[in-house]
VOTIZA-158368 format. One line per 8 residues: number of its first residue (from 1); for each residue x, y, z of C-alpha. Coordinates in Angstrom, 1 decimal, m for minus. Layout:
<nodes>
NUM = X/Y/Z | ...
</nodes>
This chain:
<nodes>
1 = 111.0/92.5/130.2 | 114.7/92.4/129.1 | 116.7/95.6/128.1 | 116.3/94.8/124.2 | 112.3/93.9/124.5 | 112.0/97.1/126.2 | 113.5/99.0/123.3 | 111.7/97.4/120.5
9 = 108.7/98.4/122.4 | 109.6/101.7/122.8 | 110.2/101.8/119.1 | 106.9/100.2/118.1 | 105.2/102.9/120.4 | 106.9/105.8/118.3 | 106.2/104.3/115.3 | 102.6/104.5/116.3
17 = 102.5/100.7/116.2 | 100.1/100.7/119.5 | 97.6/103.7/118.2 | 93.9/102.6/117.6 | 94.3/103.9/113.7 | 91.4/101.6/112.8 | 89.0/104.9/113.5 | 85.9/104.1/115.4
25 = 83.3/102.1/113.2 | 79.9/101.6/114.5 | 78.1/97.7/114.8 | 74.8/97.3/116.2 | 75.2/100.6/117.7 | 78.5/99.9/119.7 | 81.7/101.4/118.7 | 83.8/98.8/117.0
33 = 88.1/99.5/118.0 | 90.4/97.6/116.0 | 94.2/96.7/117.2 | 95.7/97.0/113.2 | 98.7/95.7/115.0 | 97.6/92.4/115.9 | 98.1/92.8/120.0 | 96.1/91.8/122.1
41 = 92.5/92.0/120.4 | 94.1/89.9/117.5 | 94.5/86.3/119.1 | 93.7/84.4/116.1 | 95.8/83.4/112.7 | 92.6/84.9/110.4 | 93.4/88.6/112.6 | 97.1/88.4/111.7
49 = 96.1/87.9/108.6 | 93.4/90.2/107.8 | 94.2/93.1/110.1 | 91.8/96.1/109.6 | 89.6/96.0/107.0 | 88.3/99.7/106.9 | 84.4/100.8/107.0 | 81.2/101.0/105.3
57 = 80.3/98.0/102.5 | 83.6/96.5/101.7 | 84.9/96.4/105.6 | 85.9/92.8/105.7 | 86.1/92.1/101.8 | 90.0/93.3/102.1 | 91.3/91.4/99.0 | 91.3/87.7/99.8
65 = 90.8/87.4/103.2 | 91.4/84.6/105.3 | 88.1/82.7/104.8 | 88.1/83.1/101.4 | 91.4/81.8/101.1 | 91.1/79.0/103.2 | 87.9/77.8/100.9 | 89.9/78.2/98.1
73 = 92.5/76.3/99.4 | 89.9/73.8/100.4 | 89.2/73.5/96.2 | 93.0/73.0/95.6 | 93.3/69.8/98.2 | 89.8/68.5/97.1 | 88.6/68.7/100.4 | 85.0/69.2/99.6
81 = 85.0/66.0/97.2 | 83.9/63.2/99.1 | 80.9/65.6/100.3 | 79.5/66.4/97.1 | 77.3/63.7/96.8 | 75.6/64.9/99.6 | 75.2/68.0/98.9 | 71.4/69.3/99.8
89 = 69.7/70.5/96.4 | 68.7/73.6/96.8 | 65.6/73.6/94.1 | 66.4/75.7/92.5 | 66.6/75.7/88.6 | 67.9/78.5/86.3 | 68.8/79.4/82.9 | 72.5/80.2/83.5
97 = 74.9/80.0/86.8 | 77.9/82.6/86.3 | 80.7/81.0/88.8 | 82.7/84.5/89.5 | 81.2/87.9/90.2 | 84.0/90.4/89.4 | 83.5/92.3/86.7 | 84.1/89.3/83.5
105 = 81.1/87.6/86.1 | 78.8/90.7/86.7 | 79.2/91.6/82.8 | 78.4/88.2/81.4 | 75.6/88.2/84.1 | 74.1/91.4/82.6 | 75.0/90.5/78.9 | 72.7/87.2/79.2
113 = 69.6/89.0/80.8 | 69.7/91.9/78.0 | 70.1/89.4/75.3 | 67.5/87.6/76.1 | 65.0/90.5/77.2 | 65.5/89.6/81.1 | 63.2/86.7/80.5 | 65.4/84.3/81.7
121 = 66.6/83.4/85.6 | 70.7/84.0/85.8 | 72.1/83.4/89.3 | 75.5/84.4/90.2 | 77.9/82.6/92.4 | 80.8/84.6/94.5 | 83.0/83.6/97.0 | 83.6/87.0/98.8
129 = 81.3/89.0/100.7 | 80.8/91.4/98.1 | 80.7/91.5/94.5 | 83.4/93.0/92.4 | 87.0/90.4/92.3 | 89.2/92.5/92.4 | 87.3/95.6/91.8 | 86.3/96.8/94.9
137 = 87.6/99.7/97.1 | 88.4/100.2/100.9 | 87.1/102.8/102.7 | 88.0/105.3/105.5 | 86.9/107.8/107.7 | 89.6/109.9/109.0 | 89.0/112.9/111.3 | 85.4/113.1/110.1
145 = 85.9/112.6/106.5 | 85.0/109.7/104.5 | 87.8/108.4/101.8 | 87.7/105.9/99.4 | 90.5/103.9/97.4 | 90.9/101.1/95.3 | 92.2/97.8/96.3 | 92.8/96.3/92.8
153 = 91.1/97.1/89.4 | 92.3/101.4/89.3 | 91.5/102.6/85.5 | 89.1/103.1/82.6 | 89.6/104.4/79.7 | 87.2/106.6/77.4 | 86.5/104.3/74.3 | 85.4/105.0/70.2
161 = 81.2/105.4/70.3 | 81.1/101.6/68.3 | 83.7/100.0/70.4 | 81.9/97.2/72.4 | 83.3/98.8/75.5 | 81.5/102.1/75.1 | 78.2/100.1/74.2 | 78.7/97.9/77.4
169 = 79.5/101.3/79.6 | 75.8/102.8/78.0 | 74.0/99.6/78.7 | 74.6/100.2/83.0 | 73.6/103.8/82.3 | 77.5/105.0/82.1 | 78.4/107.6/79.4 | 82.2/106.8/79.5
177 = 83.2/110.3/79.6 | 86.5/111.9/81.3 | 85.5/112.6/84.8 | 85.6/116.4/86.7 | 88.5/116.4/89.3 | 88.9/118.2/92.5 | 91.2/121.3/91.7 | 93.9/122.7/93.7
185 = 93.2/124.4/96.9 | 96.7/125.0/99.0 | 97.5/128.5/97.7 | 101.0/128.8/95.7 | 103.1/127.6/94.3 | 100.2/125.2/93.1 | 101.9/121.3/93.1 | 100.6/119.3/90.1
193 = 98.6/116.2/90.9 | 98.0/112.7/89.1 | 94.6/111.5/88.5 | 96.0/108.0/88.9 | 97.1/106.5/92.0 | 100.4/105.8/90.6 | 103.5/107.9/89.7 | 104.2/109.6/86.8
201 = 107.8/111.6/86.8 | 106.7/115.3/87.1 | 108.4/118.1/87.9 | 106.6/117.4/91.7 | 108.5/113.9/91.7 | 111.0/112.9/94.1 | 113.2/110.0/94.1 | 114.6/108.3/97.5
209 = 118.3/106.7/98.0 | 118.8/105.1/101.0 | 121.8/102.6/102.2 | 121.6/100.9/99.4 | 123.5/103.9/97.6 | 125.8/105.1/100.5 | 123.2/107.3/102.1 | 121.5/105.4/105.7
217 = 120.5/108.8/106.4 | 118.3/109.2/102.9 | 119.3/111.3/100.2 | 116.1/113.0/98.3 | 116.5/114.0/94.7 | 113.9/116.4/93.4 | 112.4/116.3/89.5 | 114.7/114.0/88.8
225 = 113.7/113.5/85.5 | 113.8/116.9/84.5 | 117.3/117.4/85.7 | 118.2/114.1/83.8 | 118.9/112.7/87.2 | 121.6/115.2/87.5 | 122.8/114.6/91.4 | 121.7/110.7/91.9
233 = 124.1/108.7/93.6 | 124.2/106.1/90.4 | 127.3/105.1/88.1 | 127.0/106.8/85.0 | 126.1/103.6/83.0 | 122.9/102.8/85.2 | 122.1/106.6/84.9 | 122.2/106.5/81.2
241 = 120.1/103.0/81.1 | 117.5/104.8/83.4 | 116.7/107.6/81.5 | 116.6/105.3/78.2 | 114.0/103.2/80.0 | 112.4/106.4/81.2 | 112.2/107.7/77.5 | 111.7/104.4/75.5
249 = 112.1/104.3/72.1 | 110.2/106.6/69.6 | 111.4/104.9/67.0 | 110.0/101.3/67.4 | 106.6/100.4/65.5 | 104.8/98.8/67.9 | 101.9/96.3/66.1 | 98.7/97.4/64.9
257 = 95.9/94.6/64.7 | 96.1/91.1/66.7 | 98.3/88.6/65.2 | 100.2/90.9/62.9 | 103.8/89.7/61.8 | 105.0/92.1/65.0 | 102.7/90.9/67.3 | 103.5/87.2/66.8
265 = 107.2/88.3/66.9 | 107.1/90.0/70.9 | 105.0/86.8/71.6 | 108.1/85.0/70.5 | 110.2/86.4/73.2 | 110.1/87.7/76.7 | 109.8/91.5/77.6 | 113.1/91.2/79.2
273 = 115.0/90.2/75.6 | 112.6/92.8/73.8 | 113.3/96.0/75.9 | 117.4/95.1/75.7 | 116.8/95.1/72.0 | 114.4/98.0/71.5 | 116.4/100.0/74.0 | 119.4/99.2/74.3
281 = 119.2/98.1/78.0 | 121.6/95.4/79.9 | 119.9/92.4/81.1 | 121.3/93.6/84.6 | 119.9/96.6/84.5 | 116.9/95.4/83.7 | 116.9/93.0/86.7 | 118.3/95.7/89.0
289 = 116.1/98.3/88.3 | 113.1/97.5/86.5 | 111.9/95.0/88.9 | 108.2/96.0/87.7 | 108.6/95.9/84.1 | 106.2/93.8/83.5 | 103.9/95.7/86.0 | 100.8/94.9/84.4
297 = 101.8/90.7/84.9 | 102.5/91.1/88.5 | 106.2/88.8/87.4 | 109.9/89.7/86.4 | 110.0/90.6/82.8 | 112.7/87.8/81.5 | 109.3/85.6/82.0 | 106.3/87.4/80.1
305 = 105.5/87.7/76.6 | 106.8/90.9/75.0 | 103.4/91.3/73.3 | 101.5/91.3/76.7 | 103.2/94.9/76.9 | 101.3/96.1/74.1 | 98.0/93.8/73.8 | 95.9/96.6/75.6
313 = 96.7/99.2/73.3 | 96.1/96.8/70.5 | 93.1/95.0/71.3 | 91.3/98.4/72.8 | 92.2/101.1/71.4 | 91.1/104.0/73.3 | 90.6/108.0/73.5 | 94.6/108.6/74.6
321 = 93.8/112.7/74.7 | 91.8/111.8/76.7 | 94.0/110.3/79.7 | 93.1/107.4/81.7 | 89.9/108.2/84.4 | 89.4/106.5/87.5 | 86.5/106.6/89.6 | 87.1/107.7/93.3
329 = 87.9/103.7/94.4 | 88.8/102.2/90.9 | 86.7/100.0/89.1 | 84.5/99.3/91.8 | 82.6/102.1/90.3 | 82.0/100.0/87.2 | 81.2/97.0/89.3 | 78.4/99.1/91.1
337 = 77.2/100.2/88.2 | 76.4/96.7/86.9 | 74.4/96.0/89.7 | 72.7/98.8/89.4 | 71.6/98.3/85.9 | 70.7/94.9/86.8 | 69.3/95.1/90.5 | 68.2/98.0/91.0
345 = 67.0/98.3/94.7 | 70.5/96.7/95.8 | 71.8/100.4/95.4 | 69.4/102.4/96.6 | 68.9/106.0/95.4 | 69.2/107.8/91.9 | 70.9/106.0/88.9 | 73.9/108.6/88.4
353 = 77.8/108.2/89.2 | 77.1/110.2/92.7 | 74.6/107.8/93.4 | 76.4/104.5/92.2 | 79.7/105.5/94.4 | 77.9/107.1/97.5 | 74.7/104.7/98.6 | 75.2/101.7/100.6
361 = 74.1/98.5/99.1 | 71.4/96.2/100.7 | 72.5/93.0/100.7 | 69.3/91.5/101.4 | 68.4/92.9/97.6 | 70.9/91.0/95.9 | 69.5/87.6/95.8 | 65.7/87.7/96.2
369 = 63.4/84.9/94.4 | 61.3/86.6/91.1 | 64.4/88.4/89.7 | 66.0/87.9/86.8 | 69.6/88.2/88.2 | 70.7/87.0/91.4 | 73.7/87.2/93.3 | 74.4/85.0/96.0
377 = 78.0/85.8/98.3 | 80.1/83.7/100.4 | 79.0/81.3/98.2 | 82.7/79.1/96.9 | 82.1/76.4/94.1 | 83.4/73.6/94.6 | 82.3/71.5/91.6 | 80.4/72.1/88.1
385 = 79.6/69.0/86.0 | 76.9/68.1/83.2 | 74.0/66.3/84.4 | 71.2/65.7/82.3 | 70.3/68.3/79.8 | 71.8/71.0/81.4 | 74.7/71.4/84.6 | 74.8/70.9/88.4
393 = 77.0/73.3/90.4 | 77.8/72.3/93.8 | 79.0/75.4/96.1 | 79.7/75.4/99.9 | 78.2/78.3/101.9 | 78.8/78.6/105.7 | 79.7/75.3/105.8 | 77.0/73.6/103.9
401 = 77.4/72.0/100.5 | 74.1/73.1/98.1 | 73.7/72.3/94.5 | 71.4/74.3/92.0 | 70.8/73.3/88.4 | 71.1/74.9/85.0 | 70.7/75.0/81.8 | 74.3/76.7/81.1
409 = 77.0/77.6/83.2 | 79.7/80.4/82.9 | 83.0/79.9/84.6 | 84.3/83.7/85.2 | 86.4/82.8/88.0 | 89.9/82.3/86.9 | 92.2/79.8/88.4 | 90.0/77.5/90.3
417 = 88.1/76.7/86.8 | 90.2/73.5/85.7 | 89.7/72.1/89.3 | 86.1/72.6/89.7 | 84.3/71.6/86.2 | 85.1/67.8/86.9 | 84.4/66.7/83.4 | 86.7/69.0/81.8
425 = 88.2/67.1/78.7 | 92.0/66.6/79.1 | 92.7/69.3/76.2 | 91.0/71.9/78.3 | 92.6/70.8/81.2 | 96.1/71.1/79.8 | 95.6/74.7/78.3 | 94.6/76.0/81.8
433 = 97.4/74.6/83.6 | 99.6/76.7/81.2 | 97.7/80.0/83.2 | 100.0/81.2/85.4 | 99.2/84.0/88.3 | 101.1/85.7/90.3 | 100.3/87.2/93.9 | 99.7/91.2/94.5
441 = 99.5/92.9/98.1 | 97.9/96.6/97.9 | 98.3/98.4/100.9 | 96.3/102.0/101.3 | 97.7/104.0/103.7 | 95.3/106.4/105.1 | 97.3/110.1/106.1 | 95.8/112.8/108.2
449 = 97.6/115.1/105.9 | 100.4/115.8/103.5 | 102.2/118.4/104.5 | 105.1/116.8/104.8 | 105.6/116.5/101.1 | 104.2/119.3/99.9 | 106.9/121.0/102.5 | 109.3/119.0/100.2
457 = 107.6/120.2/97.1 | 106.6/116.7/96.1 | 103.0/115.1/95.2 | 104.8/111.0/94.4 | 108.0/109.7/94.9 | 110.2/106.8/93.9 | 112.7/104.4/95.7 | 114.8/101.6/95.3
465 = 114.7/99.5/98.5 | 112.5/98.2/100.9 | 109.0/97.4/100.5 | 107.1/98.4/97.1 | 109.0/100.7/94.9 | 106.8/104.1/94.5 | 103.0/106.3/95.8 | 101.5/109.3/94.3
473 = 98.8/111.5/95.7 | 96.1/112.3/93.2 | 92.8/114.1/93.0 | 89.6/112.8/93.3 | 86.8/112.6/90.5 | 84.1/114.9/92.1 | 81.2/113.0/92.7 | 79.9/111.1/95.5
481 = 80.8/113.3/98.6 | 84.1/114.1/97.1 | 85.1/117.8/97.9 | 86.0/120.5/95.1 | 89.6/121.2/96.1 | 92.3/119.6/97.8 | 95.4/120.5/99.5 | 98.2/119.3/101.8
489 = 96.1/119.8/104.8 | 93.4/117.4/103.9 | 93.6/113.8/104.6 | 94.3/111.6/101.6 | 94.8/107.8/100.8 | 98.2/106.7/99.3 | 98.8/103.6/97.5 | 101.6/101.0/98.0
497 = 101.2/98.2/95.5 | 103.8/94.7/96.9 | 104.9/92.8/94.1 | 107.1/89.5/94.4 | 109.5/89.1/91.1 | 111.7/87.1/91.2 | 114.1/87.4/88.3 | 115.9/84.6/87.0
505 = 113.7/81.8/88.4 | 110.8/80.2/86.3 | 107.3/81.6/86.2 | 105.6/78.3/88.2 | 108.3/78.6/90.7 | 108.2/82.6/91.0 | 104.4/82.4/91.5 | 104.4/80.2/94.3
513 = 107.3/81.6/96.6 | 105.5/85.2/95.8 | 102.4/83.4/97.3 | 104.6/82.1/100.3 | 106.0/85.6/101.1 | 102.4/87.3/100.8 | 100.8/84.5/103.1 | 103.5/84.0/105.6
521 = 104.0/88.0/106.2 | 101.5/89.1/109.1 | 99.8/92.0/108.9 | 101.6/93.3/111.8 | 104.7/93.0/109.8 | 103.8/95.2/107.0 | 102.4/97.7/109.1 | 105.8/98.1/110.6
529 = 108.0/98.3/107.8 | 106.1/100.8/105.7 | 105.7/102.8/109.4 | 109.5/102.7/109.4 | 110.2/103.1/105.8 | 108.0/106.4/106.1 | 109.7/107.7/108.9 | 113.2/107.0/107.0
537 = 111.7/108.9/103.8 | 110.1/111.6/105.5 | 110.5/111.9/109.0 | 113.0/115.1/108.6 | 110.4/116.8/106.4 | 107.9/116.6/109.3 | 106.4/113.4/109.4 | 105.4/111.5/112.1
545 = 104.2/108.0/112.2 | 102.1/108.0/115.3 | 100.9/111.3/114.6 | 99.8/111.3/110.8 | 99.0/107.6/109.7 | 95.5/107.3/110.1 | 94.8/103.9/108.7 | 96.2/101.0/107.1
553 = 94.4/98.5/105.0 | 96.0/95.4/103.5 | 94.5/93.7/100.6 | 96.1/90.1/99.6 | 95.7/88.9/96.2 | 97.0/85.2/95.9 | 96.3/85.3/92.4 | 96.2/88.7/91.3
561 = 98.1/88.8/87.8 | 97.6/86.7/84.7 | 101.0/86.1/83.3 | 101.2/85.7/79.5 | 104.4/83.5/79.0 | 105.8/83.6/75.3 | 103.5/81.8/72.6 | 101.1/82.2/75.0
569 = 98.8/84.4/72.6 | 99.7/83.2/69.7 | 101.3/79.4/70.3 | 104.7/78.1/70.1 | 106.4/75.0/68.4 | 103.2/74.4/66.5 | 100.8/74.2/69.1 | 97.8/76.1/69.7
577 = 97.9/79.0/72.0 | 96.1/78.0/75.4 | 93.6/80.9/75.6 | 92.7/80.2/71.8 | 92.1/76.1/73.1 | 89.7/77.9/76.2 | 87.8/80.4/73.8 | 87.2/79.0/70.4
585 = 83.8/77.2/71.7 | 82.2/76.0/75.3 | 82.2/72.6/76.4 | 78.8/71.2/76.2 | 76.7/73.4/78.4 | 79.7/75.6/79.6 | 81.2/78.7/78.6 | 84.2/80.5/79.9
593 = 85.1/84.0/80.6 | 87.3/86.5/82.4 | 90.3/88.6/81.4 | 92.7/85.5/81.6 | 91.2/84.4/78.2 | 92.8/87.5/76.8 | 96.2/87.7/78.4 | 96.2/91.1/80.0
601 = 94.4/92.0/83.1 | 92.5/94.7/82.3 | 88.7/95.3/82.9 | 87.6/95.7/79.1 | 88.7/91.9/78.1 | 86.2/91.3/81.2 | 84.0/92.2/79.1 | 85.0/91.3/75.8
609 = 85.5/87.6/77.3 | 82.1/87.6/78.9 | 79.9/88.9/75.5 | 82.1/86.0/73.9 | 80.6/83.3/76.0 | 77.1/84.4/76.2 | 77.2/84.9/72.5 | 78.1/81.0/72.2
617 = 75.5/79.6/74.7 | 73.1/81.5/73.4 | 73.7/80.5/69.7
</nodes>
């Protein structure tokens, strides 16, 4: 080993690079050891890939694993084609195939049995091992205690009585109502904590400057928002910009119903060009410093719609004294509660929101002949067509191609849906090639303890270089095994969510280098820079990475965020907006839903979109 191997390896071992931080999970009886690193019990490209994937029902569902990807990936170079002829029938007839079960899947899944008095046989098709998209959580157990975050889908939020949401939330046995959360336990001075796994700029804020700004060592700047980011190391200019962005604007009118004049005016321009005119901010400030504008479009903000800013409030309109609620591992929660309501012996146990987040779910349950709903995993779609009076879908499952007929079909699956329904008419076709996603990487980082920044006086921080941009810690809704109180000595799960703007360069472009970065990064790789980037931030404060990173789970999402380019909700140059071209009726025998349809990712246009498509087959 040469002198500089040596010392990189040295480095890696201090970094904790080498420790077995997967925690021991039990298979078959046998404990299980991971190597998160990828050394030598990771020898193949799907382990570089995946690395650890956590415990309990959602180990190896870690956002879009390798296998998953590689089948979807398998739809975008028509591999399965010239096999589908041949694909065994599986005899097996039903009233409606949903192609998708996250939450727009799982909803329009439930919708059709209730409306039609669970009389009818609705199977559901999913690619992943589990149900949810991109609702589902990973799970820990550190030092004997279990914790639980969310990969993807974090928030709800409490809705009017008549709102369709609130009826949806009442039909799985959910009242919708602000949560309980754990309360503070670590003595004085008490340090405020989020409910939401992301930052908020509280007094217990810190913000981070590193070389970028003159400071290799790391300068830390405390409140920074209360002290009007007195003491940052930033030209007075940028200063001035940052705290206008901080503060917005009170005095724009933001639009009231769908389609008003000021709606169809922000569709008419990007966010970029709307936030320079609403508040007064440089377009290089913009691109500088508000990477994450568009935050909720996963793209740089000189791309997306200026309406897709303020769709949700628009077209959900919610309880804001309320706040927004999360359950302990984000809208897995709802998910679970879906298939609850519709399988009931795949979640074991009482019907209540301890019961929902805390059983394991028997997968055996989900997809048993004689029920009304069915889900069937690992099952990837390759092709949906009419045939006869109803539709075939053709789906490979471990390496077999099956078919199953029925009457209707409901595409909730997102980007694949243009390249599987093979009789799409041309119109369709062109409207979803106008669909843009961009890639996502969530990575929870599981900590034996926070001292360190409660030693700083800090519950989140901010930064400005390196990888992801911010983390909070929060409390925990108390229910499911979640303890009353929490404090810096108990372990906790922070969030770091990897986006890949790209400002300046057009939306198709910026979507498929982000998806190049996420897929050619190992895991490995991220492991060690947000080891390193920790021990910069924090290492003075007490931290040590060997010592107090307990776990590290990666989620990849390839297509993670629906970006709403301007006229997408609303059209441009006289023609038709391309979600309005998707929704306004099915084609033939197929409907189509998921949040896509109404330009913002959020978990309540899952469910708008899906009663919209059941409604219209079932006309």
């Amino acid at each position: 080993m040469g002198p500089q191997k040596a010392q990189d390896s040295q480095a890696d071992r201090a970094l904790g690079m080498d420790a077995e931080i997967a925690r021991a999970d039990f298979l078959d009886g046998r404990p299980q050891i991971g190597n998160p690193a990828g050394g030598a019990a990771a020898t193949l490209a799907q382990a570089d890939w995946d690395g650890y994937s956590g415990v309990g029902d959602y180990a190896g569902a870690n956002g879009n694993t390798h296998a998953v990807m590689t089948a979807g990936h398998g739809i975008r170079e028509a591999l399965y084609n010239g096999q589908l002829k041949g694909a065994q029938a599986a005899g097996e007839t039903f009233d409606c195939v949903v192609v998708g079960g996250g939450i727009s899947g799982l909803a329009a899944a439930h919708l059709y049995s209730e409306k039609t008095g669970r009389s009818k046989r609705c199977l559901v098709l999913e690619d992943h091992s589990i149900f949810g998209g991109e609702a589902r959580r990973n799970e820990f157990v550190v030092d004997g205690h279990r914790l639980i975050a969310n990969q993807g889908s974090a928030m709800f939020f409490p809705s009017p009585p008549l709102s369709l949401t609130q009826k949806f939330y009442q039909s799985i046995g959910f009242d919708g109502k602000p949560f309980a959360y754990q309360e503070w336990g670590g003595g004085q001075p008490e340090l405020k904590l989020t409910k939401v796994p992301y930052a908020w700029g509280g007094p217990n804020s810190g913000m981070f400057f590193g070389a970028r700004f003159g400071h290799p060592e790391g300068l830390w700047l405390i409140d920074p928002w209360g002290k009007n980011l007195a003491g940052a190391p930033l030209p007075g200019q940028t200063k001035q910009e940052m705290l206008k962005a901080h503060k917005g604007n009170p005095a724009f009118v933001p639009p009231k119903t769908d389609g008003d004049a000021v709606a169809r005016k922000l569709d008419s321009m990007s966010l970029e060009d709307h936030l320079m005119q609403r508040d007064g901010l440089s377009r290089e400030f913009i691109r500088e410093y508000m990477p994450n504008a568009a935050d909720g479009a996963g793209s740089s903000a000189d791309e997306i719609s200026a309406y897709a800013n303020y769709a949700p409030e628009v077209l959900f309109p919610w309880n804001n004294a309320d706040g927004e609620q999360t359950f302990p591992g984000g809208n897995t929660g709802i998910a679970r509660l879906i298939v609850k309501a519709m399988i009931p012996e795949a979640l074991p146990g009482p019907a209540t929101l301890s019961g929902v987040c805390a059983e394991t779910v028997d997968f055996a349950k989900l997809d048993r002949e004689g029920q009304p709903v069915r889900i069937r995993l690992g099952a990837t779609v390759a092709e949906v067509r009419h045939e006869g009076d109803g539709v075939r879908v053709s789906y490979a499952l471990q390496g077999r191609l099956f078919s199953v007929h029925a009457r209707s079909a409901i595409l909730a699956g997102g980007w694949t849906t243009w390249r599987t329904v093979s009789d799409l008419p041309e119109n369709y076709r062109l409207a979803y090639q106008q669909f843009y996603r961009m890639p996502c990487a969530v990575m929870n980082v599981a900590l034996r303890n926070w001292r360190f920044l409660a030693k700083m006086g800090i519950t989140e921080c901010q930064w400005f270089e390196g990888l992801s941009n911010s983390f909070a810690v929060r409390k925990i809704a108390t229910f499911g095994g979640v303890p009353p109180t929490i404090s810096p000595g108990d372990p906790v799960v922070v969030r770091i969510k990897i986006s890949f703007t790209e400002p300046g360069v057009p939306l198709p472009q910026q979507a498929t280098r982000g998806r190049m970065r996420l897929m050619s990064t190992s895991y490995a790789e991220y492991e060690r820079t947000i080891r390193e980037q920790f021990t910069l931030m924090f290492a003075r404060a007490g931290f040590d990475a060997r010592r107090d990173i307990a776990g590290i789970i990666l989620n990849r999402w390839g297509h993670a965020y629906l970006c709403a380019q301007p006229g997408f909700f609303f059209g441009s140059g006289g023609k038709a907006a391309p979600r309005e071209v998707i929704r306004r009726a099915p084609f033939g025998k197929i409907a189509f839903a998921n949040s896509d349809l109404s330009g913002i990712m959020d978990h309540r246009a899952s469910i708008a979109e899906a009663d919209r498509a059941v409604n219209q087959l079932l006309v």
